[in-house]
Every structure is written in structure tokens, then in C-alpha cells.
C-alpha positions in Angstrom: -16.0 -10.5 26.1 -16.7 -12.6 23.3 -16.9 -9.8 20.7 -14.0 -8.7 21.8 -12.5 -12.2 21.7 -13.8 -12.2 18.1 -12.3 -8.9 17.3 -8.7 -9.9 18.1 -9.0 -13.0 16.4 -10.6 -11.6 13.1 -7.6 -9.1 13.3 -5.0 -11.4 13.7 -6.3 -13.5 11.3 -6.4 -11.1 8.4 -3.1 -9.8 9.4 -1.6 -13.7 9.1 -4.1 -14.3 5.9 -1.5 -11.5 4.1 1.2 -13.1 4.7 0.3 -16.8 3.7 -1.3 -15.0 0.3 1.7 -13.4 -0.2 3.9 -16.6 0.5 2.0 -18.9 -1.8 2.1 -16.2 -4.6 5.7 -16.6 -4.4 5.6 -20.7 -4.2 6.6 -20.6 -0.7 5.0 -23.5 1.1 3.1 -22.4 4.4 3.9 -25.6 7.0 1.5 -23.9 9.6 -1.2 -21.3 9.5 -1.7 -20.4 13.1 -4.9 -18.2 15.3 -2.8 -17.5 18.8 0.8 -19.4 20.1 1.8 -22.2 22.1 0.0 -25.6 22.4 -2.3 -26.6 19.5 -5.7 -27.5 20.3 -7.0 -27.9 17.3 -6.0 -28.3 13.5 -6.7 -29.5 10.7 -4.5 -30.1 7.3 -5.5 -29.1 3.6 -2.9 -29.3 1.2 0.5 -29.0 2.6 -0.7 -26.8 5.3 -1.6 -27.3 8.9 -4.4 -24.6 10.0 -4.6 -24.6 13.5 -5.7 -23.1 16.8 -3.7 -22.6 19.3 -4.0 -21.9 23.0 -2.7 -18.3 24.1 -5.2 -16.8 21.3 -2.8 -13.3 21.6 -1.7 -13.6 18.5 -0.8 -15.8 15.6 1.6 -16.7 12.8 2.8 -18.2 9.7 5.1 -20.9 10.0 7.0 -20.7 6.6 9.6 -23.7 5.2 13.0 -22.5 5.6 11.7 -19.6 8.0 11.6 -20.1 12.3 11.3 -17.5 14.6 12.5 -19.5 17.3 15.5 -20.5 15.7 16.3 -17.4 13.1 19.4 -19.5 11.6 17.4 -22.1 10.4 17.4 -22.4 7.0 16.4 -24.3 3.5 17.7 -25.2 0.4 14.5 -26.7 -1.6 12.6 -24.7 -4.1 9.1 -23.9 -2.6 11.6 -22.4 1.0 10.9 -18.5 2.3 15.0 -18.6 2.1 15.5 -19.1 -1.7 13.3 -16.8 -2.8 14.9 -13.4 -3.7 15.1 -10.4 -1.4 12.4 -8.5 -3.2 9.6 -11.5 -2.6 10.4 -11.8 0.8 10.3 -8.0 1.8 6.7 -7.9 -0.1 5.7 -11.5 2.1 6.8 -9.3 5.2 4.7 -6.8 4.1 1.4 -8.5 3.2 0.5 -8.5 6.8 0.6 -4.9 7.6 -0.7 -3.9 4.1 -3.8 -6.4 4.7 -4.2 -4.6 8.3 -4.5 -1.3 6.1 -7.1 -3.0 3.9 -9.4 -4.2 6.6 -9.6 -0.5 8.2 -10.4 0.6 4.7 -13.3 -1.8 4.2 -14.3 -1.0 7.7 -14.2 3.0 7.3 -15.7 2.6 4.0 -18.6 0.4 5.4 -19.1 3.2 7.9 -19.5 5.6 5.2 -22.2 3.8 3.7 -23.9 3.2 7.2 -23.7 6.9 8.2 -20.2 8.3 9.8 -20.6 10.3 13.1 -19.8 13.3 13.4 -19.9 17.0 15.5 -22.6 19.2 14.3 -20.9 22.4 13.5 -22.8 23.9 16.4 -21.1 26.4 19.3 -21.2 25.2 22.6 -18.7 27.5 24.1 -17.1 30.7 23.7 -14.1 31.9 25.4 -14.5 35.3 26.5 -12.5 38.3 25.0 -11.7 36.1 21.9 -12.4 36.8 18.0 -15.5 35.2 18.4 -16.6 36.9 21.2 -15.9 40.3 19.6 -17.7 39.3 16.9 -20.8 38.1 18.4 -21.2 34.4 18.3 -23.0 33.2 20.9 -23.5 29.7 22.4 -26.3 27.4 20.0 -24.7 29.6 16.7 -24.8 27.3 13.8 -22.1 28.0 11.3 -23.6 26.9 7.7 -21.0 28.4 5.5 -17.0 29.9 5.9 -16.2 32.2 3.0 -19.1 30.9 0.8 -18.3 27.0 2.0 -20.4 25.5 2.9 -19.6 23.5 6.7 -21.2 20.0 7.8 -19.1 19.0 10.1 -17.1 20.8 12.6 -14.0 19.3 11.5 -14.4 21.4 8.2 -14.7 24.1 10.3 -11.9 23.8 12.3 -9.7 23.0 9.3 -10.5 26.0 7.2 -10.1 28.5 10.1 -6.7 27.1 11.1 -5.5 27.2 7.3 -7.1 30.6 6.9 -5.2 34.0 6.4 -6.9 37.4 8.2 -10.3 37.8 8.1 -12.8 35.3 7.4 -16.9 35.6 6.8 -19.3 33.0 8.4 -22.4 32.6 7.6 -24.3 31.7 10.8 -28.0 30.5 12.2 -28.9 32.3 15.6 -32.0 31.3 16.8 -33.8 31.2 13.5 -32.0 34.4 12.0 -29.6 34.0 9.3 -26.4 36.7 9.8 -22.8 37.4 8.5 -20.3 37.4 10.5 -16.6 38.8 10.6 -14.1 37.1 12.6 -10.5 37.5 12.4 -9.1 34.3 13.9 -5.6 34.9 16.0 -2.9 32.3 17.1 -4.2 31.5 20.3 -2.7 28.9 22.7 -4.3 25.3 23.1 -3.9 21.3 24.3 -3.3 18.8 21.6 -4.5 14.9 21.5 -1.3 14.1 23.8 -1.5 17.3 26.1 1.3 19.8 24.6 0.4 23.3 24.3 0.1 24.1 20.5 -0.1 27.3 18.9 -3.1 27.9 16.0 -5.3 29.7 14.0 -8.3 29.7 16.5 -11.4 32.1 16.9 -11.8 30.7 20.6 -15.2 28.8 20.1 -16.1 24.9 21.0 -18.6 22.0 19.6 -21.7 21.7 21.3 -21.4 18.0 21.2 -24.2 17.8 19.2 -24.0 14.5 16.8 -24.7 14.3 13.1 -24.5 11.4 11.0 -23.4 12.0 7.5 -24.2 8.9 4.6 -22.1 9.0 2.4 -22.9 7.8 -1.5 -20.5 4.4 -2.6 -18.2 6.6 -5.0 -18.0 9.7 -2.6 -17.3 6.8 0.3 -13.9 5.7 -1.1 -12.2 9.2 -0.6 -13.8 9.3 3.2 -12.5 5.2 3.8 -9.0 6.5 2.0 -8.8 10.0 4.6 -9.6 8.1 8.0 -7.3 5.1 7.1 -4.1 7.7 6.1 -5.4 9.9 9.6 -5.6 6.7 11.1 -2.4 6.0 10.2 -0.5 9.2 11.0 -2.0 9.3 14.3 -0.7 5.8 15.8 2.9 6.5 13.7 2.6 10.2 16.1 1.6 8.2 19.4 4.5 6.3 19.1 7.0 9.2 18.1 5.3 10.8 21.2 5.6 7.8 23.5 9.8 7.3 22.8 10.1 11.1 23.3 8.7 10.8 26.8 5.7 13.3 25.9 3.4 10.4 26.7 3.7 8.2 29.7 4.6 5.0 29.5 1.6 4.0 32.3 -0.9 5.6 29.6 0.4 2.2 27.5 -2.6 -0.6 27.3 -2.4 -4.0 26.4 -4.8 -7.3 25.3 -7.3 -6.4 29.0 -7.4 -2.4 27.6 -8.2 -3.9 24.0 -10.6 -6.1 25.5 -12.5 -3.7 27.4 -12.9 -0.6 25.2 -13.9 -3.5 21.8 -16.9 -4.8 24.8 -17.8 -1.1 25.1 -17.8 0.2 21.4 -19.6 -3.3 20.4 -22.4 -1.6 22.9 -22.8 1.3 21.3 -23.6 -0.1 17.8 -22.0 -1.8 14.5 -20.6 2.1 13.6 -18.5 2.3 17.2 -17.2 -1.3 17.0 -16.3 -0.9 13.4 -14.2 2.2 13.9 -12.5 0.8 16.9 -12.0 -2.3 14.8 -9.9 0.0 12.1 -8.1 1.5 14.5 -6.5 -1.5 16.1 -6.5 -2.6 12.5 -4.3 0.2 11.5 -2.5 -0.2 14.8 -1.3 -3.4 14.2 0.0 -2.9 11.1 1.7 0.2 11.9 3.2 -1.4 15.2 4.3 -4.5 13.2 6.1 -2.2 10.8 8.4 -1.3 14.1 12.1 -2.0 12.9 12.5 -4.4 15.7 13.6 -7.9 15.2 11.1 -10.5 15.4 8.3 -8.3 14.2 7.8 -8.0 10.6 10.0 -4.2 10.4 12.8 -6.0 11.9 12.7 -8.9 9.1 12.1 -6.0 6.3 15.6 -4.2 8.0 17.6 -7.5 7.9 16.5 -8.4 4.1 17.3 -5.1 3.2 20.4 -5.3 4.3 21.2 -8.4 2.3 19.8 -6.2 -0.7 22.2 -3.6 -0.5 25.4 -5.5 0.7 24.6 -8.5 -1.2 25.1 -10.5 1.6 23.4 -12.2 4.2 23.4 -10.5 8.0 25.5 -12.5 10.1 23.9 -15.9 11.4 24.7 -14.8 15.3 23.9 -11.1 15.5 20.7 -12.4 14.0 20.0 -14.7 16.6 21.0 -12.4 19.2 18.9 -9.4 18.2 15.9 -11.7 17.3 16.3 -13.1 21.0 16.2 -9.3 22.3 13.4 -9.3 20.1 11.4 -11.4 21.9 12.7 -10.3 25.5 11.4 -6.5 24.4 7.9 -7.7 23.0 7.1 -10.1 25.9 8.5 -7.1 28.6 6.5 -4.5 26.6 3.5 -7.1 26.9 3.7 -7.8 30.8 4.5 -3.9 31.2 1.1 -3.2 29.7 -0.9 -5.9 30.9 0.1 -4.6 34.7 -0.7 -1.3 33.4 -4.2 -2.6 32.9 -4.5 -4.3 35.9 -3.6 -1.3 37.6 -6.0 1.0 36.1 -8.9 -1.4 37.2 -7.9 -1.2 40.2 -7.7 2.1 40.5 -11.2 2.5 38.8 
């Protein structure tokens, strides 16, 4: 609990830390750096700026002058006010909080690296019968060490190569001690996706044994592995939510702070590797989530500036207040939605 705890807090904390860099880069004087919402317990002042803590530790913000949340017509004329600066600052001050969220999954994937990223052995563990593999002769405990003269690692490398592959490809394969080459002609076969739809692919009908590697990887060679699982990373939380509006995923399979909570307490069991990668995850999550053109979150402030950009005028003073209100309503629904959703799945073990 208190890892996890930490987690959010370290997370929400970065993600503020962008934008109050951001803002003060710009001359924009931060009136309140806040860990969580609602009452203050603590704080402290340095500067012009209050740091505090604050009760509901769900969150946090960045209480900018001439910028209010709570009251989105509020507004100021002085110098060193989020409202005089030009269009261009502010977009790139609503954007230092998602982009630092992209940073700390970075770091954290390329710390992995260096520690030693898990990973399947490229090891067979099943093969469906009358498939390519089948007729060719792999057999369960099979370890593929090289596709057409490539050599494989991991069984993500495997699985790439044969999907991108065109007719038949050679493997090079370990069977019990004997080295052999192997043709296999891979066909589109029918299989599940990470959400549960029924994609067709290039497949020679064969599984992972399960078998776990770690691979070390050295600091130059980690950047491009920290780069690939941040953009995957990425791409895969932009897909959940595309697959979430379209219906394809259930709005009960939604989590919230308790689900956060309770798979950061099991990774942080299963060692520094586990809690960082869930860690750049959320990270990546957050950012991506926050990027949502919803008003009230930072997409929904980007969509409004960029409106004053191209029309060279501010968005009306009430249809901001009214959307920013809906806003909040959706945010605070979506927040109770999934915290029952949590609930729920406790109880039903």
C-alpha cells in the first residue's frame, strides 16, 4: 500500500513538475504547486510559490496566476499571468506534463535495460496440430536460434519476422541437443488479439513455452530499447482507448485508483524490474489520458488555445465555463464508475 501510495504520488508529481518548469521558463508565476486536491495539510512557501500537500492525494495541480480551473473565466492582466503569454507558450506549458510523463517511462524502461529486461525465451511450448509447424516437424522444447540466418533471442523477434515474412522461411532449430533446419511456410491463420478480436496473420501455429530470459542491455544499445517500449507503450494505451469508445472493450473491464493500487503492491513484490515497468506504464498512461481533448484535462486546454491560434480570438467566456463544468462532471463520473468497478471485482474475487 505504501509503495503504491508512493507510486501515484512520484507520478503525479513529475507530471505537475512539467508543467511548473514549463510555466516558469515562460515567466509565468506558479501561486501553488500542489501533491493531491482539496484541503491543504501542509505547505510550505519558497519564492512566490506555495508547495503544498493536500488531502485527497488522487491527484495534483498547478495553480497558475491568471489560470483557475474552478473558475475558467478568470483571468489576468499583469506580466508574469499564464493569460498574457502568447498561444504558442501556453500550448507548450500544457504540454510539459504529458511530455514529462513520457520522460519518466523512458528513464524507467531504460533503467530496466541496464538491469536486465524480461523476456520469453524463444522456446516452443505448444504446437497446434495440422499447422505449418506441425508439418514441418517442430516439436514441443524446439529452440529456434536463428530465422533466415537471424539470429532470435527473444520470442518477440520471432514472432515479428514470421508475421512480416513472405512464403517460405528457414529456422534454424535446437531439438534435444541436435542442431536442424527447418522449412516452414507460415499461412494466415486465425487468432485473439490483446482486446479479444479475432485477427488474421502470418502464423506457423506454435506457442512460448513461458520460459523467461533476461536480456542486459549495454548503455548505448539501451536508449533504442527505452525509445521502442515507451512508443509501444504509447500506441498501446492510445489503442485501449480507441477500443474502449468503439465498444470492443467493456466499460466494467475499466479500473481506477483501488486497481492502480493493487496491481503497483503486486509488481513492487515481484522485484524493482516489475514495479518499474508498471511504473512506465501508468506513466505513459497518464500522459496519454491527459492528452484526451476534454475540457479540464490538459487536451481540452491545448483544443481551446488552439482555437484562439487559428481564429485569432479567444473561445467564448460561457461555452468555456460550461464545457469545463462537463469537464469535471465526466472526469469525477468516469472516477466513481471505476472505482465501483473495483469494488466490484473484489468482491467478486
Amino acid at each position: 500500500m505504501i509503495v503504491s501510495l508512493l507510486v501515484l504520488s512520484f507520478l503525479i508529481f513529475f507530471h505537475e513538475l512539467g508543467h511548473f518548469l514549463f510555466a516558469r521558463l515562460f515567466g509565468v508565476r506558479v501561486e501553488r504547486f500542489s501533491i493531491g486536491f482539496g484541503k491543504v495539510v501542509f505547505s510550505k512557501t519558497v519564492g512566490n510559490t506555495e508547495y503544498a500537500l493536500s488531502a485527497v492525494p488522487l491527484g495534483g495541480y498547478v495553480k497558475m496566476k491568471g489560470q483557475d480551473d474552478a473558475d475558467p473565466t478568470k483571468t489576468s492582466t499583469d506580466p508574469d499571468s499564464y493569460t498574457v503569454k502568447p498561444p504558442w507558450q501556453r500550448i507548450l506549458i500544457l504540454l510539459g506534463g504529458p511530455l514529462f510523463n513520457f520522460m519518466l517511462a523512458f528513464f524507467l524502461y531504460y533503467a530496466i535495460a541496464l538491469m536486465g529486461a524480461n523476456a520469453y525465451e524463444p522456446v516452443v511450448g505448444t504446437v497446434q496440430p495440422n499447422s505449418p509447424a506441425a508439418e514441418a516437424g517442430l516439436a514441443k522444447g524446439d529452440r529456434i536460434l536463428a530465422i533466415n540466418d537471424q539470429k532470435i533471442e527473444v520470442w518477440d523477434q520471432l514472432s515479428e519476422i514470421i508475421s512480416h515474412s513472405h512464403g517460405a522461411i528457414e529456422m534454424l532449430v535446437d531439438h534435444n541437443g541436435t542442431l536442424r533446419d527447418i522449412i516452414v511456410t507460415p499461412r494466415v491463420l486465425e487468432a485473439k488479439n490483446l482486446f479479444g478480436e479475432t485477427v488474421k496473420r502470418r502464423m506457423v501455429g506454435i506457442g512460448p513455452s513461458g520460459e523467461i530470459t533476461v536480456i542486459k542491455y549495454d548503455p548505448l544499445s539501451a536508449f533504442g530499447y527505452a525509445w521502442r517500449k515507451t512508443v509501444d507503450a504509447s500506441l498501446l494505451i492510445v489503442k485501449s482507448v480507441q477500443k474502449l469508445i468503439e465498444g470492443v472493450v467493456p466499460a466494467k473491464e475499466m479500473g481506477g485508483v483501488i486497481a492502480i493500487v493493487q496491481v503497483t503492491a503486486d509488481a513492487a513484490q515481484h522485484g524493482l524490474v516489475a514495479l518499474f515497468a508498471l511504473t512506465a506504464l501508468i506513466s505513459v498512461n497518464l500522459g496519454v489520458l491527459n492528452l484526451l481533448p476534454i475540457p479540464a484535462l490538459d487536451g481540452g486546454h491545448i483544443l481551446f488555445t488552439l482555437y484562439e491560434m487559428i481564429f485569432r480570438r479567444p473561445p467564448n467566456e460561457e461555452v468555456v465555463y460550461r464545457l469545463t463544468v462537463a469537464g469535471w462532471a465526466l472526469l469525477l463520473g468516469l472516477m466513481v464508475f471505476t472505482i465501483y468497478n473495483d469494488i466490484a471485482r473484489i468482491a467478486n474475487g
